[in-house]
C-alpha positions in Angstrom: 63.8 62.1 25.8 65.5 59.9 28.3 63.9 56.0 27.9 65.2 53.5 30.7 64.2 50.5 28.6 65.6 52.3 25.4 69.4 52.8 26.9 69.1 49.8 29.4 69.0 47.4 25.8 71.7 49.5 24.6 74.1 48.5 27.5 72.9 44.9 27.2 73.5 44.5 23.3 77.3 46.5 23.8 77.9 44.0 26.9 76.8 41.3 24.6 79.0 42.6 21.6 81.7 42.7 24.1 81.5 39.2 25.3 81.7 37.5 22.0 84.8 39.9 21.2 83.3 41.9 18.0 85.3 44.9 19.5 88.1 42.9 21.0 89.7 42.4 17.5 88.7 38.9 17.4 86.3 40.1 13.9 89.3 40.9 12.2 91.3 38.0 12.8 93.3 39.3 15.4 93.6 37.6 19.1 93.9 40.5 22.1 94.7 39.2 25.4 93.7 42.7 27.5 90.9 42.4 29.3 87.7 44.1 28.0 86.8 47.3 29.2 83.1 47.5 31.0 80.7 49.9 29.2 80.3 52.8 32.1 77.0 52.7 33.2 73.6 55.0 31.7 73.0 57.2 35.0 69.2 58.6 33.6 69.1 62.3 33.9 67.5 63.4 37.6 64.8 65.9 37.6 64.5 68.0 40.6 61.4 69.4 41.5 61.3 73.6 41.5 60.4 75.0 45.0 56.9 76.6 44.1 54.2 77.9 46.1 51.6 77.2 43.2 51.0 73.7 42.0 50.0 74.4 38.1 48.6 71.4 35.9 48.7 71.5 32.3 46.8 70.8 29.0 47.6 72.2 25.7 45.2 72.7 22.5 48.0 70.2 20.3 47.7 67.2 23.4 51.3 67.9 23.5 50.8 67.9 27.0 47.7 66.7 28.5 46.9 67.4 32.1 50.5 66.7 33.6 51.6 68.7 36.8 55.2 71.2 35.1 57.7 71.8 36.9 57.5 75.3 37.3 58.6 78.1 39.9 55.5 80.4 40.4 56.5 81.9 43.7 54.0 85.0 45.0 55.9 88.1 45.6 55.3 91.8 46.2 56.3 92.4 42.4 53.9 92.3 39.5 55.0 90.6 36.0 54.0 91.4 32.8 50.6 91.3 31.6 47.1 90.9 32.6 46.2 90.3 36.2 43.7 88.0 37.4 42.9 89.5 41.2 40.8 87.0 43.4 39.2 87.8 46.2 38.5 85.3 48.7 36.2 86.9 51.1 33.7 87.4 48.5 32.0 84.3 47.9 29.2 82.2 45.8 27.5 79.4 45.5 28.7 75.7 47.0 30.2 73.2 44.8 28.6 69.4 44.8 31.1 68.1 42.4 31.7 67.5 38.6 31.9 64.1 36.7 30.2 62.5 34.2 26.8 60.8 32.8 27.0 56.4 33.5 24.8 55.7 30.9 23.5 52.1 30.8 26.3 51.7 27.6 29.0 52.8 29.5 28.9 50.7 32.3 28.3 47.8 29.6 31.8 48.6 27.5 33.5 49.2 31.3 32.2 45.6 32.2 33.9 44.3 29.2 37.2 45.1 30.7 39.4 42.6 32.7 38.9 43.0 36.5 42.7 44.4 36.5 41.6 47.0 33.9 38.5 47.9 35.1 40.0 48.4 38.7 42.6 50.5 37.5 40.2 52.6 35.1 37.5 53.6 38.0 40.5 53.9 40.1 41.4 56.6 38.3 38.5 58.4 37.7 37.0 58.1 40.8 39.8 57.8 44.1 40.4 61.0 45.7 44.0 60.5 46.7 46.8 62.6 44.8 47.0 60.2 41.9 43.7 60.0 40.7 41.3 62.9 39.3 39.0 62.7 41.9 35.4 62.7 40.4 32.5 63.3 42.9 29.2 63.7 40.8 27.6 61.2 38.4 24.3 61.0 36.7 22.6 58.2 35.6 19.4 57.2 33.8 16.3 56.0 35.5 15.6 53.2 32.4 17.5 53.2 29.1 18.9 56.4 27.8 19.5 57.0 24.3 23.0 55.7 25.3 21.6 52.5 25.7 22.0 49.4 24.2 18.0 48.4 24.0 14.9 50.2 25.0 13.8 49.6 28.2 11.6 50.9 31.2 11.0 49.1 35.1 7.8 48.5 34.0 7.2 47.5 30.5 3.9 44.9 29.9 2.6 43.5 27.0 0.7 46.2 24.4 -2.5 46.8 25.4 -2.1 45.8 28.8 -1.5 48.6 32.2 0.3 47.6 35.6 -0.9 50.6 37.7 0.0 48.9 41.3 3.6 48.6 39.6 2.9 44.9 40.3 5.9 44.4 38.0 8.4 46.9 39.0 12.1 45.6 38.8 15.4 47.3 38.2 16.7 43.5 37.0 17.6 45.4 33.7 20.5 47.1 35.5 21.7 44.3 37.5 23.9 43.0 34.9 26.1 46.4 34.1 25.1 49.4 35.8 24.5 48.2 39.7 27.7 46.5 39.4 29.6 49.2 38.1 28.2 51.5 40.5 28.7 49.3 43.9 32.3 49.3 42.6 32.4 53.5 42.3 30.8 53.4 46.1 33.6 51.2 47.0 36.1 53.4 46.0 34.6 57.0 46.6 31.3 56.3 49.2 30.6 59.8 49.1 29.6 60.3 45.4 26.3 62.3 44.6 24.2 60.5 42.4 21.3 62.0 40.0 19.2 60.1 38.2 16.9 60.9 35.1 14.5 59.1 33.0 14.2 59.4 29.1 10.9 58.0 29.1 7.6 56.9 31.6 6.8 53.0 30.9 5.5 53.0 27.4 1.9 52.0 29.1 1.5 55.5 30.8 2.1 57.2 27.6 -0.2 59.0 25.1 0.0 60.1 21.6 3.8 58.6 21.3 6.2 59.0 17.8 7.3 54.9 17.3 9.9 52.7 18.8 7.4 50.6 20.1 5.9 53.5 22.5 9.0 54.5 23.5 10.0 57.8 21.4 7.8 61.2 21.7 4.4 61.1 23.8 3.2 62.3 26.6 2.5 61.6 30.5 -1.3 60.4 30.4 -2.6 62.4 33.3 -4.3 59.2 34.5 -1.0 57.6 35.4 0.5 60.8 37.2 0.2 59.0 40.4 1.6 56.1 39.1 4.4 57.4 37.8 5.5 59.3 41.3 5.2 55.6 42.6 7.5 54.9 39.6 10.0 57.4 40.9 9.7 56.2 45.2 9.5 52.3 44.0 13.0 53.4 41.6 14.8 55.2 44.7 14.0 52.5 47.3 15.2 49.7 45.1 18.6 51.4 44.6 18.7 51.8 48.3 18.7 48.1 49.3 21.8 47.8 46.7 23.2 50.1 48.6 23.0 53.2 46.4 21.9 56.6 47.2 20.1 58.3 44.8 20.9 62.2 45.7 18.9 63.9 43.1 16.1 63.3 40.0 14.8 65.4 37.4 11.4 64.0 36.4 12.6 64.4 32.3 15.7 64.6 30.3 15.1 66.9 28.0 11.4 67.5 28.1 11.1 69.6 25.1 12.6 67.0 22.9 10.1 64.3 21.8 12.1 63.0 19.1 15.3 61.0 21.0 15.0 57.6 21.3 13.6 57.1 24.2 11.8 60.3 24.6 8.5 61.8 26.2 7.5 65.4 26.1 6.8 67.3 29.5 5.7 71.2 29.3 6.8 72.9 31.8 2.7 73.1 33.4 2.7 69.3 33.2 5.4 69.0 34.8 4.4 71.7 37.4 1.1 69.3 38.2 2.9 66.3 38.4 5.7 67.7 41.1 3.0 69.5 42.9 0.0 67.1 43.0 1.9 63.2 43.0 5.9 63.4 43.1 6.3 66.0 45.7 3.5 64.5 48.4 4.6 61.0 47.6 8.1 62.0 48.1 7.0 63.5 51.7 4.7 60.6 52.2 7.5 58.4 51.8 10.4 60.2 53.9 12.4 60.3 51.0 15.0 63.7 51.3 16.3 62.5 47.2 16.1 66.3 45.5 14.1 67.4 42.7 15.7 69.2 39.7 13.1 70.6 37.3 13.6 71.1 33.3 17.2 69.5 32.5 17.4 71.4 29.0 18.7 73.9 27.2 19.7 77.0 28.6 17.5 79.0 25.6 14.7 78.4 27.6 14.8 79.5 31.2 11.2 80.5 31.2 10.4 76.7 31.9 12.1 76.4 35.4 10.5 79.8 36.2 7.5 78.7 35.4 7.4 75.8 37.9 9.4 78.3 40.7 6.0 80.4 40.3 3.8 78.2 41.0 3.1 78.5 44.9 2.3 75.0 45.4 5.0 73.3 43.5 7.7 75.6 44.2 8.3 73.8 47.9 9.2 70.8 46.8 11.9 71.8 44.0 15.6 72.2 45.0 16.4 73.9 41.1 16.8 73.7 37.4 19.3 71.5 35.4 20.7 72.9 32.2 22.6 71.2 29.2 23.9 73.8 26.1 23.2 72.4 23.3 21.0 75.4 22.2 21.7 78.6 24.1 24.2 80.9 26.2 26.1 79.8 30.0 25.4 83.7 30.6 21.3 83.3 30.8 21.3 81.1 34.0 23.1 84.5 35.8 19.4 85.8 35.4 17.9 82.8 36.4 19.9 82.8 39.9 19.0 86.5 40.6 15.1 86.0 39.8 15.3 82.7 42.0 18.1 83.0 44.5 17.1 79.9 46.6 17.1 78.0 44.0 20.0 75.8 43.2 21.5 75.6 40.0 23.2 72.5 37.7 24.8 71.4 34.7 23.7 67.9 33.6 25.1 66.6 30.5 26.7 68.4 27.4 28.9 65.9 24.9 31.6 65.8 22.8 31.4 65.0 19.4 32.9 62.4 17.3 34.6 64.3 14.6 35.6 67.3 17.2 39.1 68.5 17.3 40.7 68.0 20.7 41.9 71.6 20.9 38.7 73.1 20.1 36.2 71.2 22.1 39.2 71.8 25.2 38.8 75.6 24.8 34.7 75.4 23.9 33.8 73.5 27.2 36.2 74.5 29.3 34.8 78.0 28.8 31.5 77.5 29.1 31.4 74.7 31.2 34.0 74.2 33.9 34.4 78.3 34.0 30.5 79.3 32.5 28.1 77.2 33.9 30.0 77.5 37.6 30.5 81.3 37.2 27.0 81.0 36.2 25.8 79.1 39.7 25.9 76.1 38.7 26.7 73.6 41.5 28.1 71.0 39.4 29.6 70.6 35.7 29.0 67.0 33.8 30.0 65.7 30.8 27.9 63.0 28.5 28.8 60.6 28.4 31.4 58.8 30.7 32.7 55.6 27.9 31.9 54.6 24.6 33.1 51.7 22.4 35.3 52.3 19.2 31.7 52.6 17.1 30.6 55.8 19.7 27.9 52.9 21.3 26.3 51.3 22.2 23.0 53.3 21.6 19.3 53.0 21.3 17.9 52.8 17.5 17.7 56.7 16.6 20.3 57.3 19.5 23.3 59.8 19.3 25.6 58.2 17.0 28.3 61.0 17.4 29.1 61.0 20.9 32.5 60.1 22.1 32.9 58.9 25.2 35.6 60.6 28.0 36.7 57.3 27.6 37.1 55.1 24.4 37.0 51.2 25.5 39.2 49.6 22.5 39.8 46.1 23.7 39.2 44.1 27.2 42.5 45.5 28.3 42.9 48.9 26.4 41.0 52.4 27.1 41.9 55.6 25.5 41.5 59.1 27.3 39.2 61.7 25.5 39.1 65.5 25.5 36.6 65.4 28.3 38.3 63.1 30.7 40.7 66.6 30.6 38.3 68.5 30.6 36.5 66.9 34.2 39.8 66.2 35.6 41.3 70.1 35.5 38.3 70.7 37.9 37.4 67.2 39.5 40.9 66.7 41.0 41.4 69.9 42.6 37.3 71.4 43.6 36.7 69.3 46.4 33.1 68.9 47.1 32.1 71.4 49.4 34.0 74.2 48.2 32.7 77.6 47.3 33.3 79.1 44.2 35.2 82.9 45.2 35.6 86.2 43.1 37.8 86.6 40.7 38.5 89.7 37.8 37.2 88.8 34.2 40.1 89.2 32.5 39.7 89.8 28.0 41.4 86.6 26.7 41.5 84.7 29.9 38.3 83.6 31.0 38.7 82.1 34.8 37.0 81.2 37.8 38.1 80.4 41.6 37.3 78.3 44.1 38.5 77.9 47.5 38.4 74.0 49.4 37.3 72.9 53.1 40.6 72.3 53.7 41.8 76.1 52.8 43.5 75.2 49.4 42.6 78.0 46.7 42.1 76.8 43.1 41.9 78.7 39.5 41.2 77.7 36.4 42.0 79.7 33.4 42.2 79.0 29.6 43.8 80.9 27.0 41.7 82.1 24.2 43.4 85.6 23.5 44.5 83.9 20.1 48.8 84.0 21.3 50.7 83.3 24.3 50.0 85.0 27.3 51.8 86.3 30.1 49.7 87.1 33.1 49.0 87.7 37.0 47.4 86.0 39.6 46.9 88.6 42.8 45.3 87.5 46.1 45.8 89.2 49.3 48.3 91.5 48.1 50.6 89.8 46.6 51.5 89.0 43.0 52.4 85.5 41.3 53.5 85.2 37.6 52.4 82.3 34.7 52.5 82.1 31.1 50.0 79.9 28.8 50.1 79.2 25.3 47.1 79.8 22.9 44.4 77.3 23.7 45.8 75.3 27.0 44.5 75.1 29.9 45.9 75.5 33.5 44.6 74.9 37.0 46.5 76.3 39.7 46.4 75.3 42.8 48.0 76.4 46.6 
């Protein structure tokens, strides 16, 4: 592989040699009075790009090549190659895209904050600027409070045990004003248009009932004497982030309502949360003019009778946009159901992580094929990855928090990051499905699962991965004519024209 720095030291050192007269003759004694000849000059070899009509960007299961545009001809013709075809059909068409990204925990924007100002810049510059450099990410969600990802518990509202603040006389988002506000004002500046979604783990510890330790915060549940409260919670939480200047697009009332046992946690059946969407979040919403959506459930997709549950009930059905879904238990395929039972109802994919002792080929193929092709062939409006950067101990994290989860980004030193399977993962989609696109029809094809999506701006995209188990050679067919591409076992490719 050519190196500049590699042969321009080369012609320095033999210039050098030359100078003092080691190959004059001079080392063995003998004078030479001819002048020296110059070394010729290292021309670097010149790449010229391949006339294509299909841009194709790469990532392989070895890292070998990790999301780099090849330098490849894939020209559409009237002739078929060999192989499997992948027809697409524009005219049929799905359900809009909002974006995909990552979850900002309240750890990650502490590690980015560690960086150096030049660091940082050019990290979120690179995530999140939409110009033909940078991947492009549109969708983020955060949490409302400390997540598991977290370096402390903490709540808007805490007060001393024993004691209750029902008018939210306390109320102050000061706990985010040291990492997470600052991180995000710097996201707006870059990309203004980012959706936002925020989600709490846990109610102030002084609404809860029945809770599992941590001081109040794991398990327990919403006491039904705070419901109102709480929707104050939620319309005190979205108008402070507005006078920062951030838009909160979206909230679930609970991550994960079914699981009690994170740290922070609070359990919310799907009839509790029906009653508190219907009788206090929804009117208090509506009472305040606030248009932020809300997302019921935010769980596993092995239990889709919880969203339809809430989507029954006639009274809180009005004020919910959708469901959120993560897939830690379950199969992509059930949400399919879900869309056809509640066709109005909008349909996203919140967080799903990468573990620490993951292989980078394997967790490529696993989410990419759920996730990026699944969830969005599936409905889903959006794809996000948990969580956005960790430190070199997978932290910072609550007591009882995940202590496996690698970051998209690892955060090694004030002036080093490393890339992570998932940045690769967001970025084959991020970069290239603009927000606003519509996801299009394309053939399921044995061995390369796929999906399509075609931009405002007229640009068609596909994804595909490899998982036939050996290089394939394949087809991709739109409006009657025929392009050709060939993958190895495991990559993944987004092509784009």
């Amino acid at each position: 592989m050519y190196s500049p720095m590699k042969y321009n030291f080369t012609s320095v050192l033999l210039a050098s040699f030359i100078t003092i007269g080691i190959f004059s003759g001079e080392a063995c004694g003998k004078k030479s009075t001819a002048a020296p000849t110059p070394a010729p000059p290292v021309v670097p070899p010149v790449v010229t790009p391949t006339k294509s009509d299909v841009a194709m960007w790469l990532t392989t299961a070895d890292q070998a090549t990790a999301f780099a545009k090849q330098n490849v001809t894939i020209n559409f013709g009237a002739t078929a190659g060999s192989g499997s075809t992948i027809s697409i059909n524009a005219a049929t068409t799905y359900q809009t895209i909002d974006g995909f990204g990552y979850c900002l925990t309240g750890g990650s924007a502490m590690v980015l904050n560690k960086l150096t100002a030049q660091k940082q810049d050019e990290v979120l510059k690179d995530l999140f600027a939409t110009d033909d450099t940078h991947i492009g990410v549109s969708y983020l969600r955060i949490s409302i409070g400390a997540s598991d990802m977290s370096a402390t518990d903490y709540t808007y509202d805490e007060v001393t045990p024993g004691l209750t603040d029902v008018d939210l006389k306390n109320f102050s988002i000061d706990a985010e004003k040291a990492d997470l506000i600052p991180v995000l004002k710097k996201i707006l500046a870059i990309n203004p248009n980012i959706k936002i979604l925020g989600s709490p783990w846990t109610a102030p510890t002084w609404m809860k009932i029945n809770t599992l330790g941590n001081n109040g915060f794991k398990g327990g549940s919403l006491n039904t004497a705070y419901y109102d409260a709480y929707a104050r919670y939620f319309v005190k939480y979205i108008q402070a982030m507005k006078a920062e200047g951030i838009t909160i697009d979206a909230i679930t009332p609970q991550n994960e309502p079914l699981n009690a046992y994170n740290n922070p946690a609070m359990y919310m059946p799907s009839n509790e949360q029906a009653n508190f969407i219907k009788n206090n979040l929804g009117p208090q919403f509506k009472a305040a003019g606030i248009a932020t959506k809300i997302i019921v459930y935010d769980h596993n997709a092995d239990n889709t009778t919880y969203p339809v549950d809430i989507f029954s009930d006639a009274t809180a059905n009005p004020f919910v946009d959708g469901s959120a879904f993560h897939l830690y238990n379950g199969d992509i395929n059930a949400l399919g159901p879900l869309h056809d039972a509640f066709p109005n109802k909008n349909l996203y994919f919140t967080e799903q992580y990468t573990p620490s002792n993951g292989g980078f080929g394997g967790d490529l193929s696993w989410h990419v094929s759920n996730l990026i092709i699944g969830a969005t062939r599936s409905w889903c409006r959006n794809v996000l990855e948990w969580n956005l950067a960790t430190d070199t101990d997978y932290g910072p994290h609550t007591d009882g928090g995940c202590t496996t989860c690698r970051g998209a980004l690892t955060v090694t030193s004030s002036s080093a990051v490393t890339k992570n399977v998932s940045y690769y993962i967001i970025a084959h989609a991020s970069k290239f499905v603009r927000p606003g696109a519509v996801r299009i029809a394309s053939d399921n094809v044995a061995g390369l699962p796929n999906v399509a999506f075609k931009n405002t701006n007229g640009s068609t995209v596909l994804i595909v991965l490899n998982s036939s188990g050996s290089q394939q050679s394949f087809n991709i067919k739109i409006d009657g004519k025929t392009a050709s591409s060939t993958l190895a076992n495991g990559s993944v490719a987004t092509y784009v024209w």
